[in-house]
C-alpha positions as CSV (number, residue, x, y, z in Angstrom):
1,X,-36.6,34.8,-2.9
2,X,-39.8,33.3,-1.8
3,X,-42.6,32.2,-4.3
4,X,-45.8,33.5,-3.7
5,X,-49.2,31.2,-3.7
6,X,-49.5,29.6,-7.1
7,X,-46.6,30.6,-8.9
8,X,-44.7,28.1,-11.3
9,X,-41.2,26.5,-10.1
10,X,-39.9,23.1,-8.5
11,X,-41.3,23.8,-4.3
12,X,-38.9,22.3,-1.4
13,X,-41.2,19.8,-1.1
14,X,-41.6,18.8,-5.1
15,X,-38.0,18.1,-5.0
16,X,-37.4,16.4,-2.3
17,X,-40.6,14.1,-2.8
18,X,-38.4,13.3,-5.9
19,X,-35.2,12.7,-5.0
20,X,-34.1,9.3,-4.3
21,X,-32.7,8.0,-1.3
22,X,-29.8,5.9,-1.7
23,X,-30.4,3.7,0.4
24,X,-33.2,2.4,-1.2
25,X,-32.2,0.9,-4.2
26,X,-29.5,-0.8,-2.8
27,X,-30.0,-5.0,-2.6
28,X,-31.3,-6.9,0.0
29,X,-27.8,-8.5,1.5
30,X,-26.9,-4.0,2.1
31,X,-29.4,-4.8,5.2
32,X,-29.0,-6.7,8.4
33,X,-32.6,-8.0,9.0
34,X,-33.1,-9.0,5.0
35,X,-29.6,-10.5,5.0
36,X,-29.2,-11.7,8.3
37,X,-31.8,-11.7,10.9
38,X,-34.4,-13.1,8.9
39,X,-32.4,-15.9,7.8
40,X,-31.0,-19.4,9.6
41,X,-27.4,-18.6,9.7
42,X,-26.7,-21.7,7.2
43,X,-28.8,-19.7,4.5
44,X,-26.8,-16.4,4.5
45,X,-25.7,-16.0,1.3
46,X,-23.8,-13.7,-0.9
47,X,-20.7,-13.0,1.6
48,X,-18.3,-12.5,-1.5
49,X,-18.1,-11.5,-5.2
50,X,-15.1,-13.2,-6.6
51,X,-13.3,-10.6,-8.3
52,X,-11.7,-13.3,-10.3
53,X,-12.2,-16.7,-12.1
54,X,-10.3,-19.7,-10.8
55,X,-10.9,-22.8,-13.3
56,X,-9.8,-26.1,-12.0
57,X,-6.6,-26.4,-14.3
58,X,-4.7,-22.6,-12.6
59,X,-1.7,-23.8,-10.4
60,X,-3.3,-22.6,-7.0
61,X,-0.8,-22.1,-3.8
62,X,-1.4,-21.7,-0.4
63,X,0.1,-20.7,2.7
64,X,0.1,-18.8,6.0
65,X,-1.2,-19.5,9.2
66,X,-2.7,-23.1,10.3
67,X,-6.2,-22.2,8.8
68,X,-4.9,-22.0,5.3
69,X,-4.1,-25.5,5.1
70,X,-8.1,-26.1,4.7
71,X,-8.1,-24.2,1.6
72,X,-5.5,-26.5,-0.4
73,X,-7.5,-29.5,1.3
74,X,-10.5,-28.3,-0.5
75,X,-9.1,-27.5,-3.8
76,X,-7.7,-30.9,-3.8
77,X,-11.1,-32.5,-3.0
78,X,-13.2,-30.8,-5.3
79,X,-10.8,-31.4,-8.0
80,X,-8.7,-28.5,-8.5
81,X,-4.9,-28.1,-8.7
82,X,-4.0,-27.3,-5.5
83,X,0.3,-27.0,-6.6
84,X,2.5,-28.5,-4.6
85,X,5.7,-27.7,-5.5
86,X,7.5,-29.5,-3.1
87,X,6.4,-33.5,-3.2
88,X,7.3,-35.7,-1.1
89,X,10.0,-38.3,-1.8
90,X,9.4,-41.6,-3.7
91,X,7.2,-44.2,-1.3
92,X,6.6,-42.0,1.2
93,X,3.7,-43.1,3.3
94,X,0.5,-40.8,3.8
95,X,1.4,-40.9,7.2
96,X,5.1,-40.2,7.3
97,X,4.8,-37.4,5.0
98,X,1.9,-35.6,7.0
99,X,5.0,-36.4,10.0
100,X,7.5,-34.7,7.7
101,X,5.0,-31.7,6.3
102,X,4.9,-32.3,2.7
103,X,1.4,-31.2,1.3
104,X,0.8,-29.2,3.8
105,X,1.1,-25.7,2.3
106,X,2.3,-25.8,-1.4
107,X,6.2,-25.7,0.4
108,X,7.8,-26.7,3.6
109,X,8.0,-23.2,4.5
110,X,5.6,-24.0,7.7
111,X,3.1,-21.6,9.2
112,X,3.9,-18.1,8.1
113,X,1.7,-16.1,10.1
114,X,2.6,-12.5,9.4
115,X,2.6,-10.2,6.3
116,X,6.6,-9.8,7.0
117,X,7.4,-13.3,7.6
118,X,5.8,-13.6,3.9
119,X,8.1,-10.7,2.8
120,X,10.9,-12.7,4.2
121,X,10.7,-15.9,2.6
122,X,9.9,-13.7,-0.8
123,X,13.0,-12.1,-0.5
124,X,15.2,-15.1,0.4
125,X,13.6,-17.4,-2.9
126,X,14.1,-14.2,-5.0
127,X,17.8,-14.3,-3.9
128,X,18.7,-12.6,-0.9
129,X,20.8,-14.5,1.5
130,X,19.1,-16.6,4.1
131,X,20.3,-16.3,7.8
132,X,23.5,-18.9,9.0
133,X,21.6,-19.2,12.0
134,X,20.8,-22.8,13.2
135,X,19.6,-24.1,16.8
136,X,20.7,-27.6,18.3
137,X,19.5,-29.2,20.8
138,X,20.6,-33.2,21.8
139,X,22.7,-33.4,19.1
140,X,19.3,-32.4,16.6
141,X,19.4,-29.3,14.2
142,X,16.6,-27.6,13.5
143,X,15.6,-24.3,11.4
144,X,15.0,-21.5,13.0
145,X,12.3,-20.5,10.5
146,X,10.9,-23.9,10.2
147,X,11.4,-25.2,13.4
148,X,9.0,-28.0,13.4
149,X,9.4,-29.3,9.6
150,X,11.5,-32.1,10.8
151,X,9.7,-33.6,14.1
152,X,13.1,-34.8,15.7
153,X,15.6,-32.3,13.6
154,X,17.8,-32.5,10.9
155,X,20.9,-35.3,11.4
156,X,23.6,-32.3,10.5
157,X,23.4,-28.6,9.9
158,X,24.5,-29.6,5.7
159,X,21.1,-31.3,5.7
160,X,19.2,-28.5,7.2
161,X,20.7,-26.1,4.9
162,X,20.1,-28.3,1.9
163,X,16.4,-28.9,3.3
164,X,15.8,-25.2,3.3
165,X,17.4,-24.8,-0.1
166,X,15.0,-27.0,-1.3
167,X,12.1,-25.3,0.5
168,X,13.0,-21.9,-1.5
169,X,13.4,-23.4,-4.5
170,X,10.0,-24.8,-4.1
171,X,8.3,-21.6,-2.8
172,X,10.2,-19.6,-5.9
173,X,8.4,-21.9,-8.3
174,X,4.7,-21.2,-7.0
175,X,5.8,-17.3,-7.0
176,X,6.6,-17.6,-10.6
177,X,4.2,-20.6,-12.0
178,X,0.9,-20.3,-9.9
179,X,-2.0,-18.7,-11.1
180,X,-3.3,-17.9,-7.6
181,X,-1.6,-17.2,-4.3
182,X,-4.1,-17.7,-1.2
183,X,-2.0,-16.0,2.0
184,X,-4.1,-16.6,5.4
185,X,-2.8,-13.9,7.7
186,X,-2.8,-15.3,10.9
187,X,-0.7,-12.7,13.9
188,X,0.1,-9.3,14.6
189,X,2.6,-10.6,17.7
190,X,5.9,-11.5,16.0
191,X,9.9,-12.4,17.6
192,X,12.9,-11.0,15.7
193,X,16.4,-11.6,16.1
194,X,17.2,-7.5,17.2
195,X,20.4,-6.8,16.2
196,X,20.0,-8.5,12.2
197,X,16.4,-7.8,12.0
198,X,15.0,-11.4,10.9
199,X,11.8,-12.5,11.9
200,X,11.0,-15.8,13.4
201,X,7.9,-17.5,13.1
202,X,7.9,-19.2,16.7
203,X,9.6,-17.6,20.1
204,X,12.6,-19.0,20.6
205,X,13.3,-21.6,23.2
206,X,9.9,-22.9,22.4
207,X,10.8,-26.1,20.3
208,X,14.8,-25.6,20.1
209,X,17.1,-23.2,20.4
210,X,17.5,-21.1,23.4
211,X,15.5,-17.8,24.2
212,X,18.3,-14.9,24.8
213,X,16.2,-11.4,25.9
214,X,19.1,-9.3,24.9
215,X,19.1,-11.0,21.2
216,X,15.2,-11.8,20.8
217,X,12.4,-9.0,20.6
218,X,9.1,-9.1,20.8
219,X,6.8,-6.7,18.3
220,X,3.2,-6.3,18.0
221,X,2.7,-5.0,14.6
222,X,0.5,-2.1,14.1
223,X,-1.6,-1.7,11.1
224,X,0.8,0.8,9.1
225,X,4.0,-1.5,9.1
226,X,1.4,-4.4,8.3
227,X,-0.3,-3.0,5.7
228,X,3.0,-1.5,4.0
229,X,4.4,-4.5,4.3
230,X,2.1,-6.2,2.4
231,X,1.9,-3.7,-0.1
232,X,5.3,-4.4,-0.9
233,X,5.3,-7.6,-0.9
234,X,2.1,-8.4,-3.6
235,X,3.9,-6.0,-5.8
236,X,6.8,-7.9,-5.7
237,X,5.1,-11.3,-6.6
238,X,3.2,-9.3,-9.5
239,X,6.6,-7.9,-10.6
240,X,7.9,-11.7,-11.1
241,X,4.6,-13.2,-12.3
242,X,2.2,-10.7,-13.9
243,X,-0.5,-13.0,-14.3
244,X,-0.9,-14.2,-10.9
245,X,-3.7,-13.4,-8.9
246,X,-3.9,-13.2,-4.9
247,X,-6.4,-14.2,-2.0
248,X,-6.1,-12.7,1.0
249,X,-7.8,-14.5,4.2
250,X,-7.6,-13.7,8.2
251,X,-7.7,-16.7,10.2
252,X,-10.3,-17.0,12.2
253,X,-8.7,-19.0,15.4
254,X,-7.8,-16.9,18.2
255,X,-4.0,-16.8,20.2
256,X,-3.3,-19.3,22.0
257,X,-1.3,-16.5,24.4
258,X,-0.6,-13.3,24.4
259,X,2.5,-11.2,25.1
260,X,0.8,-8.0,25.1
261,X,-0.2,-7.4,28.3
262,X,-3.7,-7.5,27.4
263,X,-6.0,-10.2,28.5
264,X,-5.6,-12.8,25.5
265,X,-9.3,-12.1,24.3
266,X,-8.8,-8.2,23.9
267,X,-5.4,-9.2,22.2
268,X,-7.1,-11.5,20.2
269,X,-9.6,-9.3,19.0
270,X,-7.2,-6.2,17.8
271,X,-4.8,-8.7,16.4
272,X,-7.5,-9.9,14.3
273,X,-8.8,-6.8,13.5
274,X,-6.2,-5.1,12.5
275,X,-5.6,-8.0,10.2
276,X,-8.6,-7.9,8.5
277,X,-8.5,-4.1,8.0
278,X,-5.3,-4.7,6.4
279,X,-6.8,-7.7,4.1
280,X,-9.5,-5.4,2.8
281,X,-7.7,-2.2,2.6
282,X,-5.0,-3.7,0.6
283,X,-7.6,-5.9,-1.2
284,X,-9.7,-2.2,-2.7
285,X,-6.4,-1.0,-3.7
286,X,-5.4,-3.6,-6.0
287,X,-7.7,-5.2,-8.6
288,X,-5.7,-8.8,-8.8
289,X,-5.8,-8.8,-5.0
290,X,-9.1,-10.2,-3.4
291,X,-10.6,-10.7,0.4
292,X,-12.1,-14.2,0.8
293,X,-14.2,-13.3,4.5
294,X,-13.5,-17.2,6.0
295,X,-12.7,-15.0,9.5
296,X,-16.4,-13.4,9.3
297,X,-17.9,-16.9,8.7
298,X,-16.5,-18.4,11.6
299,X,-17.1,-15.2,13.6
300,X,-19.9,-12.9,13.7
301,X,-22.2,-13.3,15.8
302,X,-24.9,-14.6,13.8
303,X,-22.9,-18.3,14.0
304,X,-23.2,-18.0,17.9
305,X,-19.7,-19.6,18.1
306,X,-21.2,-22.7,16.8
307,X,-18.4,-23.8,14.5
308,X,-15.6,-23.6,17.5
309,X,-14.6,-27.0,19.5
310,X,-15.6,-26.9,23.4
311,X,-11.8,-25.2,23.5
312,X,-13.8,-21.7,21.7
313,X,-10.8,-21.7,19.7
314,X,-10.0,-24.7,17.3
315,X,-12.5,-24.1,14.4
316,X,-14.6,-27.7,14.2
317,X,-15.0,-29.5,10.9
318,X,-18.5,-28.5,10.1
319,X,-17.2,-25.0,10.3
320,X,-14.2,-25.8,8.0
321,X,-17.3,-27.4,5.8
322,X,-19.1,-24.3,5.9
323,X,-16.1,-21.8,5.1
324,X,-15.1,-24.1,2.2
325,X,-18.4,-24.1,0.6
326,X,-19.2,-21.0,0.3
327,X,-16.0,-20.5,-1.3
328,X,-16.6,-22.7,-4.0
329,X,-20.4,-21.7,-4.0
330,X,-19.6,-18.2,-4.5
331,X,-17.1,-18.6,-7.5
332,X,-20.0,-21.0,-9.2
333,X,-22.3,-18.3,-8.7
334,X,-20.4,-15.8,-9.8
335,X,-18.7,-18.0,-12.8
336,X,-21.3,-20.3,-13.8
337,X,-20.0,-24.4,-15.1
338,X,-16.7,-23.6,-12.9
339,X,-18.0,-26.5,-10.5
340,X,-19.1,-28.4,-13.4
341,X,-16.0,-28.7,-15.2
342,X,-14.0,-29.0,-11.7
343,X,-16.3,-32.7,-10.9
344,X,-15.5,-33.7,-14.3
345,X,-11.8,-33.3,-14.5
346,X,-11.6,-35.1,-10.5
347,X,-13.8,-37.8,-11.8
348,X,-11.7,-38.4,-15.2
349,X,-8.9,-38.8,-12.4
350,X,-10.1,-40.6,-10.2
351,X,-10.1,-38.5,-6.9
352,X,-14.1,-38.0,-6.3
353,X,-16.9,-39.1,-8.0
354,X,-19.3,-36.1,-7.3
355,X,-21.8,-34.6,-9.6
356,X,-21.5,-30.5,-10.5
357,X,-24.6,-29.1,-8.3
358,X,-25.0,-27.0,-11.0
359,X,-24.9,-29.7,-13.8
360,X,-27.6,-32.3,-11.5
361,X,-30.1,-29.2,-10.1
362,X,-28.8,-31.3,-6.9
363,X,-27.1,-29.6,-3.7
364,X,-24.0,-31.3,-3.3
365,X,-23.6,-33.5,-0.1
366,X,-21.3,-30.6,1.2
367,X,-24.3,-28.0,0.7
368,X,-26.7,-29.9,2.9
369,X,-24.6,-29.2,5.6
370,X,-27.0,-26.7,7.0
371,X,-30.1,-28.3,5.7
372,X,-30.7,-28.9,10.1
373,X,-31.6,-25.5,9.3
374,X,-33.8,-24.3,12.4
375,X,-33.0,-27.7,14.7
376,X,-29.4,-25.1,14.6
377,X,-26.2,-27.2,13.9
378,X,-25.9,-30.5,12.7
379,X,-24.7,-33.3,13.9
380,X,-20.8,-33.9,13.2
381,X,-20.9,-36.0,9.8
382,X,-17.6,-36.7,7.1
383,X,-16.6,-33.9,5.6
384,X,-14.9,-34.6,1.7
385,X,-14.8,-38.2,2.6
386,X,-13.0,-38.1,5.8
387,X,-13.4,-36.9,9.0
388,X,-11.2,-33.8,10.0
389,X,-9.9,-33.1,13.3
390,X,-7.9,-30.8,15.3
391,X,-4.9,-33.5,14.9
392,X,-5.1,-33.1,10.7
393,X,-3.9,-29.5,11.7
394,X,-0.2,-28.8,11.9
395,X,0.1,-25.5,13.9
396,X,2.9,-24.1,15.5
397,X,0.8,-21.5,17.0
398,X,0.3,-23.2,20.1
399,X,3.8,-22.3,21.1
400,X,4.3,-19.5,19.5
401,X,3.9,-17.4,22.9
402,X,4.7,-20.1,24.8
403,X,6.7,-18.1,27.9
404,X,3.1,-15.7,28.4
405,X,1.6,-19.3,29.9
């Protein structure tokens, strides 16, 4: 019914002048120019909400692909318990055990790059029966599923086997005694043995063994079997350790090569993006599950590629610098004195002598990083007290797809 000329009653126009568009009382990081535009790309701020508190003292373990192994790095430099639950033996050197992979990721599982190579070793350290499977080559033995742990092989196929035993047992003890489970995913493109339907984490034929099409199959995982992998997998590390919480991260580096078909940048792309719809689809649906957005900080275009090497694909220490500090800047933001207590407990050990940010009113020298701030990147400087290159980096990525060169 239409009102006539003066009549009482909300008009069109009355209600609309007072409804609210949603939009605008969202906050300033909802919108690109506020958030990102406007701001040097050092200064972009508020990239994550922890979902949960991590204090200094929670067992924290790490794996997946090469970029992971900046994130137990970190928590070991700024004081927190990165677990290790596989040392390395009595007098070991620095440099032999960085030879051998101990403290690497919290095990010697090596890179494991996909969602069902994680299911994999879960299974196997919850019990299942690993494969008998072994390559040799020159009289060497080396582990299919860890085929460069040991940078000349094993002396026998017993010490493999007892080597990989240990491994498990290891990995078994951070699914049952962390408090936090950081997983990089790092591939989509995958090799499985075809007829037993095990999953490799390298081609084979790369380092050892010999590549055999009618045995060996290549799969590019699509974002269903990814993502319900996954799934299945976080539920069975909650259903051992209830209290446990998990970080999901993409890696940011792109493949080395490609067996696709694609040109390796369009592979790269969906591989990563499929990853990263799978980290955040899986990270909504579960409230102990969180996405850590290192990929996007290395990324998106507003970091113009800065933090690559002249190689645009090896991610260069200031960019590890940056993806580490927001990290840690984000928990303190979001759990106030966390950094505080974190310098403290380091400095009572003697592994840094840093002062809490929080505690001084002082940035931390890691937080200066971008303090170039218009003059655009800074100049390479020490990052946690050493330098870090491409070399600190084990990754077996570079031959994962090594027959596509």
């Amino acid at each position: 019914m239409r009102m006539k000329s003066g009549e009482t009653g909300d008009s069109v126009e009355g209600a609309a002048a007072r409804s609210v568009n949603p939009y605008e009382t969202l906050p300033s990081k909802a919108f690109w120019s506020p958030a990102v535009a406007k701001r040097n790309m050092f200064d972009i701020a508020e990239l994550w909400a922890p979902k949960f508190r991590i204090d200094p003292k929670m067992p924290v373990a790490t794996f997946g692909s090469c970029f992971a192994q900046h994130i137990g790095r970190a928590l070991k430099e700024r004081g927190f318990h990165w677990m290790i639950a596989e040392q390395r033996p009595y007098r070991m050197s620095d440099v032999s055990a960085k030879k051998f992979n101990y403290g690497v990721f919290s095990a010697r599982t090596g890179n494991i790059y996909t969602a069902s190579l994680l299911k994999q070793w879960v299974s196997w350290a919850l019990g299942a029966s690993a494969p008998e499977e072994i390559w040799e080559k020159d009289g060497r033995f080396y582990d299919p599923f860890r085929p460069n742990i040991e940078p000349n092989g094993f002396a026998s196929a017993e010490e493999l086997r007892k080597s990989r035993d240990m491994a498990l047992q290891a990995f078994r003890r951070t699914l049952t005694d962390s408090r936090v489970f950081v997983f990089t995913l790092g591939l989509t493109e995958s090799w499985f043995n075809e007829a037993h339907g095990y999953e490799y984490p390298m081609c084979p034929g790369t380092v050892a063994g010999e590549f055999n099409p009618a045995v060996h199959k290549f799969v590019n995982q699509e974002y269903s079997f990814i993502r319900t992998t996954l799934a299945e997998t976080i539920k069975t590390i909650k259903s051992v350790n209830p209290r446990i919480k998990i970080i999901l991260t993409v890696s940011p580096v792109p493949l080395t090569a490609t067996m696709s078909g694609n040109h390796v940048l369009v592979a790269t792309m969906e591989s990563k993006s499929i990853l990263r719809a799978v980290a955040g689809s899986v990270s909504r649906r579960y409230a102990f599950v969180d996405y850590f957005p290192s990929y996007e900080i290395i990324n998106a275009t507003p970091y113009r590629g800065a933090f690559f090497e002249p190689n645009a694909r090896s991610v260069n220490h200031v960019g590890v610098a940056h993806v580490m500090n927001m990290f840690f800047n984000c928990l303190r933001e979001a759990f106030p004195g966390i950094d505080a207590t974190a310098s403290a407990d380091a400095k009572a050990k003697g592994k840094t002598g840093r002062k809490s940010a929080a505690a001084s009113g002082a940035k931390s020298p890691e937080a200066t990083a971008g303090d170039a701030g218009t003059q655009g990147l800074p100049a390479p400087r020490e990052v946690g007290g050493e330098a870090k290159s491409r070399s600190d980096i084990v990754c077996e990525e570079e031959l994962l797809n090594a027959f596509a060169r």
